[in-house]
Phi, psi and omega in degrees: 000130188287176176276329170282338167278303184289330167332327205265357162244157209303162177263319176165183187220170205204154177282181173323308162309302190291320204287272168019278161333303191275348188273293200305285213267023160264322172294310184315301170311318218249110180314146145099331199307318170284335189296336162318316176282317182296308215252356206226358170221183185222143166329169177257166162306143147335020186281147163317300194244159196209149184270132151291177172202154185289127182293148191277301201304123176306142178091340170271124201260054173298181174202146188265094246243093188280121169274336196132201208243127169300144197278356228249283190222170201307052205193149190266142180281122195231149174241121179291127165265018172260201199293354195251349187046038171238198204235166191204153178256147173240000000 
């Protein structure tokens, strides 16, 4: 299995509240971070449950945090809440 396959399945999930939660207070920490979302994303849907994933950048033990739907293109926009602090599409 390549590294790009296994990357793509989820680590575990978190509701709705928890993601939320964790989106809020990633803007709050991280400069520049709401103007990212305001120019690069659109909200997420309504779900109950929403998936998390293990951050890709090595050495960070972070976990990847759905901000919304890229604005762009077919693909969810995600945030790390670890050391590397970046953002990624899934």
């Amino acid at each position: 299995m390549t590294s790009n396959v296994g990357q793509n399945y989820p680590y575990t999930s978190e509701s709705a509240s928890e993601r939320a939660a964790a989106i809020e207070r990633l803007v709050a920490e991280r400069e520049g971070l709401a103007a990212t979302l305001a120019a690069e994303t659109t909200p997420p849907d309504a779900n109950d449950r929403w998936w998390v994933w293990k951050c890709p950048t090595k050495g960070c033990p972070g976990l990847l945090h759905v901000a919304g739907y890229a604005l762009d293109k077919h693909a969810l926009f995600v945030v790390c809440d670890g050391t590397c602090g970046k953002t990624f599409l899934r």
